[in-house]
CHARMM-style PDB file with segment names, atoms N, HN, CA, C and O in Angstrom:
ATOM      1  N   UNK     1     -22.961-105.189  96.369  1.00  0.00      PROA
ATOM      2  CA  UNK     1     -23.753-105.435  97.559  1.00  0.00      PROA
ATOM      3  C   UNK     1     -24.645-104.222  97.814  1.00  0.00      PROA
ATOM      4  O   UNK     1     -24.105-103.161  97.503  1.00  0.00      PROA
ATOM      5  N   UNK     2     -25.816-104.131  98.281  1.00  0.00      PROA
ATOM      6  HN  UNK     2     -26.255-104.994  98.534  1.00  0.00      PROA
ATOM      7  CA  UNK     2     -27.093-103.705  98.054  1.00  0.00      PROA
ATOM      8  C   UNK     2     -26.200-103.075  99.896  1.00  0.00      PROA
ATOM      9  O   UNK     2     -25.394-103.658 100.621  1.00  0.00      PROA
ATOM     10  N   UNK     3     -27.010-101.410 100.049  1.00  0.00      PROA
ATOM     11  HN  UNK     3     -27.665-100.936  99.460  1.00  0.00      PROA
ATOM     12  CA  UNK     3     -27.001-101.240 101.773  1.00  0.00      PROA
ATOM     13  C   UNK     3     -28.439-101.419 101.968  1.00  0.00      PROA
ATOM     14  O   UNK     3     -29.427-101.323 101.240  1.00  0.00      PROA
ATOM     15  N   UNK     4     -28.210-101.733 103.288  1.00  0.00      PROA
ATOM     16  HN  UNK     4     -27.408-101.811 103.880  1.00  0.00      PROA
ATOM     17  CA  UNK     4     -29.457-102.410 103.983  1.00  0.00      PROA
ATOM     18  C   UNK     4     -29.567-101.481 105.387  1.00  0.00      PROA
ATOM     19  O   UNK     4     -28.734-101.501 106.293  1.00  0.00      PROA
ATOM     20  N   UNK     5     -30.648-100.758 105.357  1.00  0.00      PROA
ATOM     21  HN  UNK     5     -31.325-100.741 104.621  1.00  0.00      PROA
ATOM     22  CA  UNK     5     -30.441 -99.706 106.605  1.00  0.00      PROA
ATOM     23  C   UNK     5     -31.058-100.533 107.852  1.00  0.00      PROA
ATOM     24  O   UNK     5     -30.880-100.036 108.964  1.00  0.00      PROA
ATOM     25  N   UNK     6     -31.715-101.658 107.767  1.00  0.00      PROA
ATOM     26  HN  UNK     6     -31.860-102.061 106.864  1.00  0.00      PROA
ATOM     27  CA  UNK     6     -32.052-102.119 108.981  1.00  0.00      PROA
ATOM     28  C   UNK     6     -30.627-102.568 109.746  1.00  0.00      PROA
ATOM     29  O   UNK     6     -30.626-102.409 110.967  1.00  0.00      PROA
ATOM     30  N   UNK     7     -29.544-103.057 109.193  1.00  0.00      PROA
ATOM     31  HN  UNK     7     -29.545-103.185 108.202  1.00  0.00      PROA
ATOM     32  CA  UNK     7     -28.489-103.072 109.812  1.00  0.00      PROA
ATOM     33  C   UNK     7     -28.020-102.310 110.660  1.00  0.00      PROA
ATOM     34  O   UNK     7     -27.216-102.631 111.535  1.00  0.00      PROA
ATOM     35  N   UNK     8     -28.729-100.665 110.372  1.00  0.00      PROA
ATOM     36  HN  UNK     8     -29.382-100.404 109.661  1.00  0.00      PROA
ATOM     37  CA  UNK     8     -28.085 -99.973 111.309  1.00  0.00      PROA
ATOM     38  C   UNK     8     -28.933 -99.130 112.288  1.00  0.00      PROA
ATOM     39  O   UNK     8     -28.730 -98.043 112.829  1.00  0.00      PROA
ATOM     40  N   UNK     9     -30.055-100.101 112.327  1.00  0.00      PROA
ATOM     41  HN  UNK     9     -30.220-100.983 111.887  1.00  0.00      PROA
ATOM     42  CA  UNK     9     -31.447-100.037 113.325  1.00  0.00      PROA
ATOM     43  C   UNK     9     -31.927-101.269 113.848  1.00  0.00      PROA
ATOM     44  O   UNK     9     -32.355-102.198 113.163  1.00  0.00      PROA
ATOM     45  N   UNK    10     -31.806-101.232 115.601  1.00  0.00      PROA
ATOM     46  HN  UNK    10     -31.458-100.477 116.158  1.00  0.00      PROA
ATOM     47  CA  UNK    10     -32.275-102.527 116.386  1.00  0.00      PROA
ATOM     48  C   UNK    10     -32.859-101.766 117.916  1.00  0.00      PROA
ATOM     49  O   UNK    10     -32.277-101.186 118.832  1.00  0.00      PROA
ATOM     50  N   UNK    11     -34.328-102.117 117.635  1.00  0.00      PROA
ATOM     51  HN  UNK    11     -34.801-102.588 116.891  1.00  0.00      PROA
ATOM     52  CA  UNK    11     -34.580-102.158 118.929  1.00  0.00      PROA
ATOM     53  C   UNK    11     -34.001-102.522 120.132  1.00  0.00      PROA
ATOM     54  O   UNK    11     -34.005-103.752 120.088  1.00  0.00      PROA
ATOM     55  N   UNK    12     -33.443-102.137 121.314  1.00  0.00      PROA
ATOM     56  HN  UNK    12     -33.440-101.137 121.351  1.00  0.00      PROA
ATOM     57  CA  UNK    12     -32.597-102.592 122.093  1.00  0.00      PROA
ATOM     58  C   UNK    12     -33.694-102.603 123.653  1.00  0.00      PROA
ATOM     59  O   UNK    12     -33.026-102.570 124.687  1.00  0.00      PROA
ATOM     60  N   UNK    13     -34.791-102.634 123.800  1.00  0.00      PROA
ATOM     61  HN  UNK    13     -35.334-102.660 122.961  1.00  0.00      PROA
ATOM     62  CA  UNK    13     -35.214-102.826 124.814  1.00  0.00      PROA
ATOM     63  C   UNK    13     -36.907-102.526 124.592  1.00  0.00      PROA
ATOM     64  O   UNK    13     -37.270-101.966 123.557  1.00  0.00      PROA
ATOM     65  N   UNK    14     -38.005-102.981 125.741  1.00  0.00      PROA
ATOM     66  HN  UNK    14     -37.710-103.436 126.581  1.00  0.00      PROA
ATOM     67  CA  UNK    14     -38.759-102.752 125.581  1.00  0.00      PROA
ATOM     68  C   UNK    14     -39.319-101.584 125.199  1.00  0.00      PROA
ATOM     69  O   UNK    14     -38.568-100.664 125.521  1.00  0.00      PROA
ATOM     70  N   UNK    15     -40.515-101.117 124.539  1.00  0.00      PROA
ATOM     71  HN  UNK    15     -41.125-101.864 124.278  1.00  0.00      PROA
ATOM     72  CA  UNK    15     -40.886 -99.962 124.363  1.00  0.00      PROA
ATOM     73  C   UNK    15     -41.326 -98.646 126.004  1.00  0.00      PROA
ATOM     74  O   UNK    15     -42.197 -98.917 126.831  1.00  0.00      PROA
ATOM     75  N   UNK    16     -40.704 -97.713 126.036  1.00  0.00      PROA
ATOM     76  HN  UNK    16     -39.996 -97.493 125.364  1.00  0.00      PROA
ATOM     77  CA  UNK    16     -41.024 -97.437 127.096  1.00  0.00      PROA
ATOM     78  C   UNK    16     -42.397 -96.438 127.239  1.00  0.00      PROA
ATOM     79  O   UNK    16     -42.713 -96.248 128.414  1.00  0.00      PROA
ATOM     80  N   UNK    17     -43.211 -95.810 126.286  1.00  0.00      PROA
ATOM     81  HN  UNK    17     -42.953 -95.964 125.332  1.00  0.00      PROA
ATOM     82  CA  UNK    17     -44.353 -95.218 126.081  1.00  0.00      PROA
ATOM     83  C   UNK    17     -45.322 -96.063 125.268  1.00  0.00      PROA
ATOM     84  O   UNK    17     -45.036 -97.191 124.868  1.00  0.00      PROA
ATOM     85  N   UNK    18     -46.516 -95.440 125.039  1.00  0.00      PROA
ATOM     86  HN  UNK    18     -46.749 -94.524 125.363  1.00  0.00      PROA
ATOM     87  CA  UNK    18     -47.319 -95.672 124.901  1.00  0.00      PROA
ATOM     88  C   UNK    18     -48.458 -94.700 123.824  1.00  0.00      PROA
ATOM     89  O   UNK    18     -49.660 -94.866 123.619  1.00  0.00      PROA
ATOM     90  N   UNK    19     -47.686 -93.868 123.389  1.00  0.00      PROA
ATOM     91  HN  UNK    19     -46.710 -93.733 123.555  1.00  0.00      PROA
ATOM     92  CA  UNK    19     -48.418 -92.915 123.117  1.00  0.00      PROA
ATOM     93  C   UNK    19     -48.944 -92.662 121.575  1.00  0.00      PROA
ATOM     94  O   UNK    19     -47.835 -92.302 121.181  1.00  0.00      PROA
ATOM     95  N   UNK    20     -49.616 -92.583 120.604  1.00  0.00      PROA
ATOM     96  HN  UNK    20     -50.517 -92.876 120.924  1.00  0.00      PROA
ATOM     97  CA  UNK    20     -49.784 -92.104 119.556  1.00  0.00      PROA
ATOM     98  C   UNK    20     -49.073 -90.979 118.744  1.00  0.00      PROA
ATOM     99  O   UNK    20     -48.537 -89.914 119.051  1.00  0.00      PROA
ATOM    100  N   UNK    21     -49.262 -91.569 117.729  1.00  0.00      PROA
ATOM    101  HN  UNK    21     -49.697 -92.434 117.480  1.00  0.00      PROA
ATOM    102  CA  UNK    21     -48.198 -90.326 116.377  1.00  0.00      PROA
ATOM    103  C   UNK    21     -49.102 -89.977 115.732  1.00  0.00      PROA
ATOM    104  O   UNK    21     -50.243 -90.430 115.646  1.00  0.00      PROA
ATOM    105  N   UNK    22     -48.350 -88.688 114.982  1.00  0.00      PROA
ATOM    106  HN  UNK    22     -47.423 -88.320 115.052  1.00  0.00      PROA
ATOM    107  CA  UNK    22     -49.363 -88.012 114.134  1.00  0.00      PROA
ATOM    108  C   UNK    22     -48.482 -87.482 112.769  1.00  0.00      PROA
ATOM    109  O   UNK    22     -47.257 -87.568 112.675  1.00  0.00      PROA
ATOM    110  N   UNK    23     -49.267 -86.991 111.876  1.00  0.00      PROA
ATOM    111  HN  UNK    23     -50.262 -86.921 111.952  1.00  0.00      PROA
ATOM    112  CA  UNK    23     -48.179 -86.369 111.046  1.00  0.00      PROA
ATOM    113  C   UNK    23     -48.611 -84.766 111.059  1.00  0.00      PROA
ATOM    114  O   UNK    23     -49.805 -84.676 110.773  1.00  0.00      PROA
ATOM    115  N   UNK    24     -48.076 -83.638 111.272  1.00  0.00      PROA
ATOM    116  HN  UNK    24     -47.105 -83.711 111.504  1.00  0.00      PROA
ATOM    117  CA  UNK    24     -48.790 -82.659 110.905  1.00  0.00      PROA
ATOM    118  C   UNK    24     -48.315 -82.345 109.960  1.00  0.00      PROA
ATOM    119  O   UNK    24     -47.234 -82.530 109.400  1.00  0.00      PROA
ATOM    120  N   UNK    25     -50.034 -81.346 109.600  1.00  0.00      PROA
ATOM    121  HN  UNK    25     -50.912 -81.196 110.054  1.00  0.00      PROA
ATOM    122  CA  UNK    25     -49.476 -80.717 108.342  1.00  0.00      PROA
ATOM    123  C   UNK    25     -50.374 -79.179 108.025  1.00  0.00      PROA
ATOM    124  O   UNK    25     -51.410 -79.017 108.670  1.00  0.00      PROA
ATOM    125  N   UNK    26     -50.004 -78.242 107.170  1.00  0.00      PROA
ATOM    126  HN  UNK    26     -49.162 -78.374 106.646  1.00  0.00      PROA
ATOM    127  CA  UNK    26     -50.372 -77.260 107.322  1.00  0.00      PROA
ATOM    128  C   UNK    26     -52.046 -77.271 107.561  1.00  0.00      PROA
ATOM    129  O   UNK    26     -52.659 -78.321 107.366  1.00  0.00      PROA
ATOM    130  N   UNK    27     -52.737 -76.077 107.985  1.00  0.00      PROA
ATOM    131  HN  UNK    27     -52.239 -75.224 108.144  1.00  0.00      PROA
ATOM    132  CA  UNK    27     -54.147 -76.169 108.408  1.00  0.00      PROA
ATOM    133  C   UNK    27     -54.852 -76.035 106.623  1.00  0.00      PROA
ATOM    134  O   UNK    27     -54.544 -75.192 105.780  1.00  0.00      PROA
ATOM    135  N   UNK    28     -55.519 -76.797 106.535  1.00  0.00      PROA
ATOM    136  HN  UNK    28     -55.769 -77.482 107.219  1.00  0.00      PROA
ATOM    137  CA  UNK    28     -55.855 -77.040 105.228  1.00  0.00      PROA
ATOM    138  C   UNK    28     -55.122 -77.606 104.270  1.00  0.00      PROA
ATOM    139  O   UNK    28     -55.149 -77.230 103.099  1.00  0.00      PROA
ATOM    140  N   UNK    29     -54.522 -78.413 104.644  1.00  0.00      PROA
ATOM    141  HN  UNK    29     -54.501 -78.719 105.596  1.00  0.00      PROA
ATOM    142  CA  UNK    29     -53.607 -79.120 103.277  1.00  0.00      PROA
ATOM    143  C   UNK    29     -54.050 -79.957 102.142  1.00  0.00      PROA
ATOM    144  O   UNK    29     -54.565 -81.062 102.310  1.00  0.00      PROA
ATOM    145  N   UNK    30     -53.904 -79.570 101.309  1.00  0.00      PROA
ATOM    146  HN  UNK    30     -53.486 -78.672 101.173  1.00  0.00      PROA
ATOM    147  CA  UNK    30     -54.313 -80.330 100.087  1.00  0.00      PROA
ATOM    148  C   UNK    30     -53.311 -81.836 100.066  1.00  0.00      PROA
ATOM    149  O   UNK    30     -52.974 -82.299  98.976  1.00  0.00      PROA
ATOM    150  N   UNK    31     -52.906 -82.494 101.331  1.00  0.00      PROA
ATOM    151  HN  UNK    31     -53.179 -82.117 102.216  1.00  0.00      PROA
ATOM    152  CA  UNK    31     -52.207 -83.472 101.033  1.00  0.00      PROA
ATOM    153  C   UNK    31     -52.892 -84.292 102.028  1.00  0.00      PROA
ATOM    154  O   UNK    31     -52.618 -85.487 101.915  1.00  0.00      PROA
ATOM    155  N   UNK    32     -53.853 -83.947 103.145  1.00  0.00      PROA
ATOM    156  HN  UNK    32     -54.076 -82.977 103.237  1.00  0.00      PROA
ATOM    157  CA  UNK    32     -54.355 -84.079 104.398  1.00  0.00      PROA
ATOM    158  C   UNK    32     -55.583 -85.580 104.087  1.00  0.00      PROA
ATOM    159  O   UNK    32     -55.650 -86.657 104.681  1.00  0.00      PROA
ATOM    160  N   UNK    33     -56.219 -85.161 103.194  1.00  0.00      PROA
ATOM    161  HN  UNK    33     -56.165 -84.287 102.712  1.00  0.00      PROA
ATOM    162  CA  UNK    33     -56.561 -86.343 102.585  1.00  0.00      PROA
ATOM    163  C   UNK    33     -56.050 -87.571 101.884  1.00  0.00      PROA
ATOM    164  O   UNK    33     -56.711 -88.597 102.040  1.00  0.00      PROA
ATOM    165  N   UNK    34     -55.049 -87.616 101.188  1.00  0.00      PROA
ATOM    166  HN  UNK    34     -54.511 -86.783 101.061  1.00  0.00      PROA
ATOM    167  CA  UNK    34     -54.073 -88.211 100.582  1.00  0.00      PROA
ATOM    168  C   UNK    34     -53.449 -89.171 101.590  1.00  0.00      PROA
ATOM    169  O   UNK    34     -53.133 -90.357 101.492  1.00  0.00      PROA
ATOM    170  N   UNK    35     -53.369 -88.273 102.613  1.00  0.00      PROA
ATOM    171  HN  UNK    35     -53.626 -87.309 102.693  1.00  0.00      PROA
ATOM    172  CA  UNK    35     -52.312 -89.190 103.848  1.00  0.00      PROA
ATOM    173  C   UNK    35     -53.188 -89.925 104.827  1.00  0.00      PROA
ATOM    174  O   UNK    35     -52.894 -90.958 105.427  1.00  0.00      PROA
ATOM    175  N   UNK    36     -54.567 -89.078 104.915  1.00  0.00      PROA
ATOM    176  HN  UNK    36     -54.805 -88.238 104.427  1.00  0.00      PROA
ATOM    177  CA  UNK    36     -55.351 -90.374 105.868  1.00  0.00      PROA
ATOM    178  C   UNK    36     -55.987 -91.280 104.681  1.00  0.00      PROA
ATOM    179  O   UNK    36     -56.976 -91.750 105.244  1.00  0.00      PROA
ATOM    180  N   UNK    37     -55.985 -91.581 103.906  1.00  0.00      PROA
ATOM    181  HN  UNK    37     -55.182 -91.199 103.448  1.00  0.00      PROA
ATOM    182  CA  UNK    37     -56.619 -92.517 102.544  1.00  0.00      PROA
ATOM    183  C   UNK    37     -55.208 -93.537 102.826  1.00  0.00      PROA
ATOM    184  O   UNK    37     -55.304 -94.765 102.841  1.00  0.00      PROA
ATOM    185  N   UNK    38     -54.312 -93.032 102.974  1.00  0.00      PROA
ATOM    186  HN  UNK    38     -54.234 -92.035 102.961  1.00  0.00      PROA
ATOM    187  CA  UNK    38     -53.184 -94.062 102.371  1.00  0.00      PROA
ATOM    188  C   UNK    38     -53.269 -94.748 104.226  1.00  0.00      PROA
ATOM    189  O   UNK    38     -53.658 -95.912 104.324  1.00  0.00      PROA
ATOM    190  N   UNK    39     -52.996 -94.180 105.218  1.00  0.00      PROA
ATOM    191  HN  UNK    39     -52.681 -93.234 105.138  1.00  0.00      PROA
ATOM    192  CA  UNK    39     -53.112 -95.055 106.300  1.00  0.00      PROA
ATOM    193  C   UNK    39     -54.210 -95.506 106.619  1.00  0.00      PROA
ATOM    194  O   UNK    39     -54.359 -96.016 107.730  1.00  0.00      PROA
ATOM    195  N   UNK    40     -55.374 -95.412 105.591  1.00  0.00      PROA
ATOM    196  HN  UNK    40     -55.253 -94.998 104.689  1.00  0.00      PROA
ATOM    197  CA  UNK    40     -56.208 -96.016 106.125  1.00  0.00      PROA
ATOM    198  C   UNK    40     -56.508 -97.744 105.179  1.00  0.00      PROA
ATOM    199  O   UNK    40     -57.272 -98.697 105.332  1.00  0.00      PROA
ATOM    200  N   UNK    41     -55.478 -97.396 104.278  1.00  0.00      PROA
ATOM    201  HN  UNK    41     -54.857 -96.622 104.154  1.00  0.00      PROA
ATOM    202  CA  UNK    41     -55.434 -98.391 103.190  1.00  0.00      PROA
ATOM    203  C   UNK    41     -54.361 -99.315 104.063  1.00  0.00      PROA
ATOM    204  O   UNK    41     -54.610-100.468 104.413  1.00  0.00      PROA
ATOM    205  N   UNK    42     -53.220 -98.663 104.330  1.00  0.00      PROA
ATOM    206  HN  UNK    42     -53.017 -97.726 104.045  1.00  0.00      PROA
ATOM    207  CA  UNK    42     -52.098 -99.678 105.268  1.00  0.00      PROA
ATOM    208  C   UNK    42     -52.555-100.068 106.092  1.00  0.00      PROA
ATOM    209  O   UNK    42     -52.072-101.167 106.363  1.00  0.00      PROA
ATOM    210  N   UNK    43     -53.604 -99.655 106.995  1.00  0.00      PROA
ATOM    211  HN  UNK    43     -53.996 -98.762 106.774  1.00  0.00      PROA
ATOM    212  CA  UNK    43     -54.396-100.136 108.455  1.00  0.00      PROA
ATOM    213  C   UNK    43     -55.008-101.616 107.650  1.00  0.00      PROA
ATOM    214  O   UNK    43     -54.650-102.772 107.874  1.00  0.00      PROA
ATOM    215  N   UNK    44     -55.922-101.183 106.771  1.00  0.00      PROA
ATOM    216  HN  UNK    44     -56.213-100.243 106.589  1.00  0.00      PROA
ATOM    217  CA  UNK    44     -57.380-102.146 106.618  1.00  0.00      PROA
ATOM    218  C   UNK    44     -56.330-103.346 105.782  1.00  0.00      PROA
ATOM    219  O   UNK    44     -56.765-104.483 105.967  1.00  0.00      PROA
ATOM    220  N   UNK    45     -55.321-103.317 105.098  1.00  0.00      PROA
ATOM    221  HN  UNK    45     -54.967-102.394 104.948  1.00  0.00      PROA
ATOM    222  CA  UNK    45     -55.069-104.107 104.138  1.00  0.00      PROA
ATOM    223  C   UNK    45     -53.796-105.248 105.142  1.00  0.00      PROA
ATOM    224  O   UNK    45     -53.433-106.342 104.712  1.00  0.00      PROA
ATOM    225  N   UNK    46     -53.342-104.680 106.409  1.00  0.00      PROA
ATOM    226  HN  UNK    46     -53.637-103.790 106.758  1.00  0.00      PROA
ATOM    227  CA  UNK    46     -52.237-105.106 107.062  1.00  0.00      PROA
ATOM    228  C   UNK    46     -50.962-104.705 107.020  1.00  0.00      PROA
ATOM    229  O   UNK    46     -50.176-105.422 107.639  1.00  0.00      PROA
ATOM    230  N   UNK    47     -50.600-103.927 106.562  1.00  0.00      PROA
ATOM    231  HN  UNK    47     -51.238-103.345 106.059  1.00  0.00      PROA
ATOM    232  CA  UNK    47     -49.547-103.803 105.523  1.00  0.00      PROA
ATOM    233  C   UNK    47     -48.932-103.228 107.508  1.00  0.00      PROA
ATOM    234  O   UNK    47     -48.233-104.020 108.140  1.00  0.00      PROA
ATOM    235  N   UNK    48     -49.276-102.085 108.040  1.00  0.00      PROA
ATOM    236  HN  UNK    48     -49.843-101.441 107.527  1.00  0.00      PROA
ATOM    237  CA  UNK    48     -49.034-101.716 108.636  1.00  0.00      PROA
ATOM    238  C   UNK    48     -48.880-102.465 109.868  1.00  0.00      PROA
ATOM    239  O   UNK    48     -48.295-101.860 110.766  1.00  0.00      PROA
ATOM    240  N   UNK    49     -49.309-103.756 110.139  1.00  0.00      PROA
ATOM    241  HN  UNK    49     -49.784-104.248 109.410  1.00  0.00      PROA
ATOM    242  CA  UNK    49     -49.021-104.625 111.376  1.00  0.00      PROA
ATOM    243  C   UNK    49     -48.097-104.905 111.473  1.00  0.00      PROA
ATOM    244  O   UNK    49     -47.337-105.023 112.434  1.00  0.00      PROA
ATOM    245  N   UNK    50     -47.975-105.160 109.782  1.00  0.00      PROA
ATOM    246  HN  UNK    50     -48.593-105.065 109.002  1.00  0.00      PROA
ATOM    247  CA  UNK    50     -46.418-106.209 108.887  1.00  0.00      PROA
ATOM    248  C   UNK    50     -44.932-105.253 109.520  1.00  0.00      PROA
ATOM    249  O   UNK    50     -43.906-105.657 110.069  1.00  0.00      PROA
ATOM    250  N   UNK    51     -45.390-103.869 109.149  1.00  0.00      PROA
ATOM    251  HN  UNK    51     -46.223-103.541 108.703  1.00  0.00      PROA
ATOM    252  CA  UNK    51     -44.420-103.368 109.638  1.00  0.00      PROA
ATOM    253  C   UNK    51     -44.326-103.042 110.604  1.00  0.00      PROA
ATOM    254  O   UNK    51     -43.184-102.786 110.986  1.00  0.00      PROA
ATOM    255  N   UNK    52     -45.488-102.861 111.569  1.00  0.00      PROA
ATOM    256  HN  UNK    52     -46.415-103.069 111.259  1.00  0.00      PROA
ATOM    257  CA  UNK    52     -45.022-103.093 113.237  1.00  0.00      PROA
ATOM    258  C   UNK    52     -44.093-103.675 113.579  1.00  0.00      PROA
ATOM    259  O   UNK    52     -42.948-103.485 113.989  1.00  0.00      PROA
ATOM    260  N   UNK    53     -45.164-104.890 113.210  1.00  0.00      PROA
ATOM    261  HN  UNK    53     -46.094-105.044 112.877  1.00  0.00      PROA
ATOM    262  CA  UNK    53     -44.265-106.185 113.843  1.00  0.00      PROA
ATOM    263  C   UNK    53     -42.852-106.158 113.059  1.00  0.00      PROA
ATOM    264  O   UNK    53     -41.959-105.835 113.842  1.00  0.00      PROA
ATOM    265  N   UNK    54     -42.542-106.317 112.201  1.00  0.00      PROA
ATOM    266  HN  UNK    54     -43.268-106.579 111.565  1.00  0.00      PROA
ATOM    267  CA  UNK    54     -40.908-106.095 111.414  1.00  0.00      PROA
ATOM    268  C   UNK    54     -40.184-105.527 112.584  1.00  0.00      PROA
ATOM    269  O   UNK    54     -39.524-106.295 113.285  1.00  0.00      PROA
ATOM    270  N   UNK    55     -40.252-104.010 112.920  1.00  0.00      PROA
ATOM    271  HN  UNK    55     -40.788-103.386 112.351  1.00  0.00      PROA
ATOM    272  CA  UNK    55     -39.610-103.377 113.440  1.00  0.00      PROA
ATOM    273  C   UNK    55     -39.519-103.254 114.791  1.00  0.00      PROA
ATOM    274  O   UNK    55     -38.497-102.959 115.411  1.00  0.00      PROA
ATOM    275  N   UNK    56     -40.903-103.547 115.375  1.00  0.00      PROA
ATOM    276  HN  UNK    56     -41.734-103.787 114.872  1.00  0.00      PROA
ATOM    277  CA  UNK    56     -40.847-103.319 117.088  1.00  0.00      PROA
ATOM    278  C   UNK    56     -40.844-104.791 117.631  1.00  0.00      PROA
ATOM    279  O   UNK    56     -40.830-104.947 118.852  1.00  0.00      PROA
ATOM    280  N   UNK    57     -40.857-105.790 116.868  1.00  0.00      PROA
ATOM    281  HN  UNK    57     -40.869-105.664 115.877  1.00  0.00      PROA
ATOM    282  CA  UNK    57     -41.140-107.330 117.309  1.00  0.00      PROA
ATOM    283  C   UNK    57     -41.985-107.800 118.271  1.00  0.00      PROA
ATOM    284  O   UNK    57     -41.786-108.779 118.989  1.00  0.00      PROA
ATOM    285  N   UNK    58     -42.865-107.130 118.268  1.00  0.00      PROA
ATOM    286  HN  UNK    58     -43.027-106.334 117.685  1.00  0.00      PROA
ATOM    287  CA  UNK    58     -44.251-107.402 119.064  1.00  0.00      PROA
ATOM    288  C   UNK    58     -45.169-107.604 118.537  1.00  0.00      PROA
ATOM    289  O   UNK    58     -45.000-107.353 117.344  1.00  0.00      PROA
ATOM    290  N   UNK    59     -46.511-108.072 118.820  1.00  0.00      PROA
ATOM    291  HN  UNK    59     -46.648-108.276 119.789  1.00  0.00      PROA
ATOM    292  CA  UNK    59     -47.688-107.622 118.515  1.00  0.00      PROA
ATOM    293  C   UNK    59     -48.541-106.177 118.188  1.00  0.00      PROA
ATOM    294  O   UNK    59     -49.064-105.451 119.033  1.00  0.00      PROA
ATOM    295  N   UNK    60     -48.528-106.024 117.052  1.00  0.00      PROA
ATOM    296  HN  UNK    60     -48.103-106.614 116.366  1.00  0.00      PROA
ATOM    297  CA  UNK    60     -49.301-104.636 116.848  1.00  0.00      PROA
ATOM    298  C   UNK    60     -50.634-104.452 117.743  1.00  0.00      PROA
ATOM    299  O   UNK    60     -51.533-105.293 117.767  1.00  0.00      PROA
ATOM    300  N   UNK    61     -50.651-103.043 118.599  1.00  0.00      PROA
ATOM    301  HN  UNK    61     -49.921-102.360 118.580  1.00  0.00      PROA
ATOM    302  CA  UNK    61     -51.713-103.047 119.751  1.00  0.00      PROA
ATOM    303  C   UNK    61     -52.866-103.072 118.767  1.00  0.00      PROA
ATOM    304  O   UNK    61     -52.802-103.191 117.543  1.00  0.00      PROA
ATOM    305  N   UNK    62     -54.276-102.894 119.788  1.00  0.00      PROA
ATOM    306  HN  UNK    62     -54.328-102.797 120.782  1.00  0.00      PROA
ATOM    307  CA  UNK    62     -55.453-102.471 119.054  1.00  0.00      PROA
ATOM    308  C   UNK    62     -55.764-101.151 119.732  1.00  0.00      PROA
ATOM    309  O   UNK    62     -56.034-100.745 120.862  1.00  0.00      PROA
ATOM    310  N   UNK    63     -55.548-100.522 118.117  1.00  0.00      PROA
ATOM    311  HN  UNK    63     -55.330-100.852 117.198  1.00  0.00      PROA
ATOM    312  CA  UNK    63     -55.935 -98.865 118.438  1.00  0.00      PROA
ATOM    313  C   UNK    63     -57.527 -98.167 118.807  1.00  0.00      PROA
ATOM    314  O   UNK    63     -58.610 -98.751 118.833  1.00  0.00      PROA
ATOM    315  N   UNK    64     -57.308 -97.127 118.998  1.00  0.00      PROA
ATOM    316  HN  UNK    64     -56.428 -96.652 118.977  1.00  0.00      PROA
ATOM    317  CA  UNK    64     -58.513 -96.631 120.314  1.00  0.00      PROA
ATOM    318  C   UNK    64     -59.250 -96.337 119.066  1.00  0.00      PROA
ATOM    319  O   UNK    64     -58.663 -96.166 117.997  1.00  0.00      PROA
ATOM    320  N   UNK    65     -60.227 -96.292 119.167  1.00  0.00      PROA
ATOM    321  HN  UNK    65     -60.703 -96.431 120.035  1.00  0.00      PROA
ATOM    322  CA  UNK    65     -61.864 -95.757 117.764  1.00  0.00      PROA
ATOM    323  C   UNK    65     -61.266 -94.116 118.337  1.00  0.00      PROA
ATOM    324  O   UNK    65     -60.819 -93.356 117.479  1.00  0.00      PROA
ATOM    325  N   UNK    66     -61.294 -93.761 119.500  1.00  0.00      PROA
ATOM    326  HN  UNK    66     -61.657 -94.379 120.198  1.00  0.00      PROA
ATOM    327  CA  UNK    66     -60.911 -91.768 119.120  1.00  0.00      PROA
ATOM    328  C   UNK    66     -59.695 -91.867 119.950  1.00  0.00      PROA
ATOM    329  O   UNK    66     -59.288 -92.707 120.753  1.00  0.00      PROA
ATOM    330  N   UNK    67     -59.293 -90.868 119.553  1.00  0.00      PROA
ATOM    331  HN  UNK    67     -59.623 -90.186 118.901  1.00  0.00      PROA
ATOM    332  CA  UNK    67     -57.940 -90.473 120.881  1.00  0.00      PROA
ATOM    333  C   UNK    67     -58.726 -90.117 122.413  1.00  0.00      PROA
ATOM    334  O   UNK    67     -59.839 -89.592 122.386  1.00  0.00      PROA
ATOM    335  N   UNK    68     -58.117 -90.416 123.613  1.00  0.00      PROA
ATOM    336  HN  UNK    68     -57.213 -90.843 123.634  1.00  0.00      PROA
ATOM    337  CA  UNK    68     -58.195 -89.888 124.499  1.00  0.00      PROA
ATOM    338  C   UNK    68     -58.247 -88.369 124.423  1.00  0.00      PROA
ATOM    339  O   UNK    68     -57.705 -87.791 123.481  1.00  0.00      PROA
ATOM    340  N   UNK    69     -58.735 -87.856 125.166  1.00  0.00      PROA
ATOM    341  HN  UNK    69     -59.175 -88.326 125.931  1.00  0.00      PROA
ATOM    342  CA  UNK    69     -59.097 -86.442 125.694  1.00  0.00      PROA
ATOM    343  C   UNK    69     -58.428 -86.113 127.004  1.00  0.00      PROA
ATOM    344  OT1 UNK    69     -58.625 -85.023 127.540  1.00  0.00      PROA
TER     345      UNK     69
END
């Protein structure tokens, strides 16, 4: 039998923020590109709704064109 880690992850109530994630990474990283190419490939292709929705069981929001200030 295969482990299955969603078994031992369940949303248990509404989301209570609202806020945006980020990943940091050192100032100049040679990986900095790499990582916005790849979320920008999971954004445009869906991949990333798929797993919204999988995990938070909602509707994936529609994100802001810039961050707030």
């Amino acid at each position: 039998m295969l482990f299955n880690p969603q078994s031992l992850i369940k949303v248990v109530g509404k989301l209570l923020t609202a806020e945006y994630y980020g990943i940091a990474t050192p100032k100049d990283s040679p990986n900095l590109d790499a990582i916005n190419k790849s979320i920008a490939t999971l954004l445009a292709n869906g991949t990333y709704k798929q797993i919204y929705q999988k995990w938070f069981n909602i509707e994936f929001p529609q994100l802001p064109e810039a961050l707030p200030l």
